[in-house]
C-alpha positions in Angstrom: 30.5 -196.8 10.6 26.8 -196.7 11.3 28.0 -195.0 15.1 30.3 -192.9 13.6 27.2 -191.2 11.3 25.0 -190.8 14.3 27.5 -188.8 16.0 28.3 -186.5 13.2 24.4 -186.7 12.7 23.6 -185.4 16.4 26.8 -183.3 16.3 25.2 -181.1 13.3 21.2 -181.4 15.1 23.1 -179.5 18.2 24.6 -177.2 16.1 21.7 -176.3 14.4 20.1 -175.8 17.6 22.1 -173.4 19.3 22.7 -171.3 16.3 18.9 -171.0 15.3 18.3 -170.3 20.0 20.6 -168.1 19.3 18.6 -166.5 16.8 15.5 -166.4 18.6 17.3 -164.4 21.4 18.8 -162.0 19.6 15.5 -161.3 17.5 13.3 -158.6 19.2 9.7 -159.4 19.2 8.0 -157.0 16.9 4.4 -157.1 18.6 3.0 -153.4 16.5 5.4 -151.0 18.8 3.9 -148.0 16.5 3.6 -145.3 19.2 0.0 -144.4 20.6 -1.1 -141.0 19.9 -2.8 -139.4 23.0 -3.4 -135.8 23.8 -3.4 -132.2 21.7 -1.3 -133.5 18.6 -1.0 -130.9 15.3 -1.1 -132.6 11.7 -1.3 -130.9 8.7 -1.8 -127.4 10.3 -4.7 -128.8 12.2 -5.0 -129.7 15.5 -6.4 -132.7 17.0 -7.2 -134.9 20.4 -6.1 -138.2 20.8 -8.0 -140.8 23.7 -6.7 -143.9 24.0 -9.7 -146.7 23.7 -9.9 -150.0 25.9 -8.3 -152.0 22.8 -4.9 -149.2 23.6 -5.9 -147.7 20.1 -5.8 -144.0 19.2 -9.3 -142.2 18.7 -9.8 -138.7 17.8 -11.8 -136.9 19.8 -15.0 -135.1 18.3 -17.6 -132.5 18.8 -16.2 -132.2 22.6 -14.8 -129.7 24.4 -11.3 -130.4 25.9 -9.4 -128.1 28.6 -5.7 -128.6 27.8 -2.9 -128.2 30.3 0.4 -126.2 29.0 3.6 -126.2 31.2 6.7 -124.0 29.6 9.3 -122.1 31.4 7.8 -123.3 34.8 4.6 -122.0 34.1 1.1 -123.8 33.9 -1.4 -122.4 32.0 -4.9 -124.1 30.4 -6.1 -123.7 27.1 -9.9 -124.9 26.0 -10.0 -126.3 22.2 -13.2 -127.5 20.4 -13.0 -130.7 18.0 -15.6 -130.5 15.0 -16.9 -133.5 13.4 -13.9 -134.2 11.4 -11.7 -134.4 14.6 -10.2 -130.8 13.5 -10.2 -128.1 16.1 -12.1 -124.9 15.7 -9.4 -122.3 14.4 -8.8 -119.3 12.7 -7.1 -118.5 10.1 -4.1 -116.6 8.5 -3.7 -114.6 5.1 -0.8 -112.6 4.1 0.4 -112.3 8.3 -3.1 -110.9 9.0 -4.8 -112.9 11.8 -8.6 -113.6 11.8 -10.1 -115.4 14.5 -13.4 -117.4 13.6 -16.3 -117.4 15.6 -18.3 -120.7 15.9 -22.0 -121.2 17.1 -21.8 -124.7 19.6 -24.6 -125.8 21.5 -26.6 -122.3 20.8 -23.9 -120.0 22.1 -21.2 -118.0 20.3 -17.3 -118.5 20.6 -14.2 -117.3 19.3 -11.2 -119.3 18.3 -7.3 -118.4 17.7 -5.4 -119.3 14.5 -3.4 -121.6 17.3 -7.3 -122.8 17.6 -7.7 -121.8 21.4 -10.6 -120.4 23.1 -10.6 -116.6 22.7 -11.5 -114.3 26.2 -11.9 -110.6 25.7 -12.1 -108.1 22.7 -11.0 -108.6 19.4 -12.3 -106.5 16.4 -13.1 -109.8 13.8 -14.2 -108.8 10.2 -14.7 -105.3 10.6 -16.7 -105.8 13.8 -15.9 -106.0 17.4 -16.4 -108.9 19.4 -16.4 -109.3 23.2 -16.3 -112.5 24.7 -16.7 -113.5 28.6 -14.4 -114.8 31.2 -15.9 -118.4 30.4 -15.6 -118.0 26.2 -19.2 -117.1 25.3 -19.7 -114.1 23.3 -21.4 -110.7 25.2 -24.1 -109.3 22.7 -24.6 -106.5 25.1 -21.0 -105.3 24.9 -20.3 -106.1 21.6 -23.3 -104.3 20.6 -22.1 -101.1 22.2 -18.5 -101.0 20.6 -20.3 -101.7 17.6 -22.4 -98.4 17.7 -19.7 -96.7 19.0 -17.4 -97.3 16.5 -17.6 -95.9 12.5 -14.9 -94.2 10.3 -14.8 -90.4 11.3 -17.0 -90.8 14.4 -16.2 -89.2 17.4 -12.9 -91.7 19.3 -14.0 -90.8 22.6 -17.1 -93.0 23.0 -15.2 -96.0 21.8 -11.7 -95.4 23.6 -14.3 -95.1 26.7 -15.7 -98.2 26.0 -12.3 -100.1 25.6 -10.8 -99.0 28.5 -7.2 -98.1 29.3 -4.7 -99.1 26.4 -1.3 -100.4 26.5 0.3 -97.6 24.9 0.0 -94.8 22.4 2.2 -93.9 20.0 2.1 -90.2 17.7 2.6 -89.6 14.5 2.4 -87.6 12.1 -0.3 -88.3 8.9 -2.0 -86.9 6.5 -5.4 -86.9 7.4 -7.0 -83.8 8.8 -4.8 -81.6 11.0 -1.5 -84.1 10.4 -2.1 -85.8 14.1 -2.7 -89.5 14.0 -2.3 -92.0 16.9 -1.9 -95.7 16.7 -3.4 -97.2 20.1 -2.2 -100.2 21.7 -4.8 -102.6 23.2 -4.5 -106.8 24.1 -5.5 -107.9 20.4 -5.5 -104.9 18.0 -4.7 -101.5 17.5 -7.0 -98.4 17.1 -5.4 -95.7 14.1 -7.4 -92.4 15.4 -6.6 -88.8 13.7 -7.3 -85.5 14.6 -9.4 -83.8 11.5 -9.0 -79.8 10.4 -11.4 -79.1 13.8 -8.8 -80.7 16.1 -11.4 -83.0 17.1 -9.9 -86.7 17.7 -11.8 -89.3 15.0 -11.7 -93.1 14.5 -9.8 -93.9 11.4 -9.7 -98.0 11.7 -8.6 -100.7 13.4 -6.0 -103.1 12.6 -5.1 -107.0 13.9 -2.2 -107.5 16.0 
């Protein structure tokens, strides 16, 4: 009797055994498999940098400079960002579909930033002023300063269309200021509205964002 209770005692023991291995196996091993943020990641409308510390945590990145590497449709191009002290990129911003950029001052110098918070290179008119910024991001007092003077409602267009260079395109049409001849004129990052007044001399009207 006593044998027959040890069997049916070991027989249950093996039992439970297997089944509970068998548990064990089947259970994945949940060791914190969050995913590691790393790289240019956009939260909230704002962009950030992730670095990975030596404890495989995710940092964000501040007051630093990154140069951020972009491949779509088989092409490479590299975009520099700035991180504040808040982790948030340098950006511009966007009211009613009008794009402003902002300019920040880092380390003494001048830059412009995108509403996609990228660097800015070249000319952009930014709060009713014209802004030129270098090959390497830094803004050019010198130039600035001389599409600046140049440019005024009803002043003469052809000191500032000199200035700017060759434009994209140029469209006609007709208005109501003056003689009834206005031009809109493409360049990179805005357009110039110019009009002919009763003289038939062409003037600067304004300038609107792209």
């Amino acid at each position: 009797m006593i044998k027959k209770q040890i069997k049916m005692f070991l027989m249950i023991f093996c039992l439970l055994f297997v089944s509970t291995t068998a548990v064990c196996w089947m259970t994945p091993v949940t060791a914190e498999a969050a995913s590691v943020k790393q790289g240019l990641v956009k939260e909230n409308g704002k962009y950030y940098y992730y670095a990975v510390n030596k404890a495989g945590k995710s940092v964000k990145v501040t007051e630093k400079w990154k140069t951020v590497k972009v491949t779509k449709n088989g092409k490479t191009s590299y975009s520099r960002y700035y991180f504040g002290k808040n982790g948030a990129a340098y950006a511009g911003s966007e009211k009613l579909g009008v794009k402003t950029p902002a300019v920040k001052k880092i380390d003494g110098k001048y830059y412009g930033f995108g509403v996609d918070a990228k660097m800015l290179k070249g000319t952009y008119f930014i709060n009713e002023k014209f802004y030129v910024f270098s090959s390497n991001g830094t803004f050019d007092s010198a130039r600035s300063s001389s599409l600046r003077r140049a440019y005024g409602y009803e002043k003469k267009a052809a000191q500032l269309k000199k200035l700017l260079g060759k434009a994209k395109k140029t469209e006609s049409l007709n208005g109501c200021y003056g003689s009834g001849k206005e031009y809109l004129i493409y360049y990179p990052n805005f357009v110039l509205n110019t009009g002919k007044n009763a003289k038939g001399v062409e003037v600067i009207l304004s300038v609107l964002n792209n």
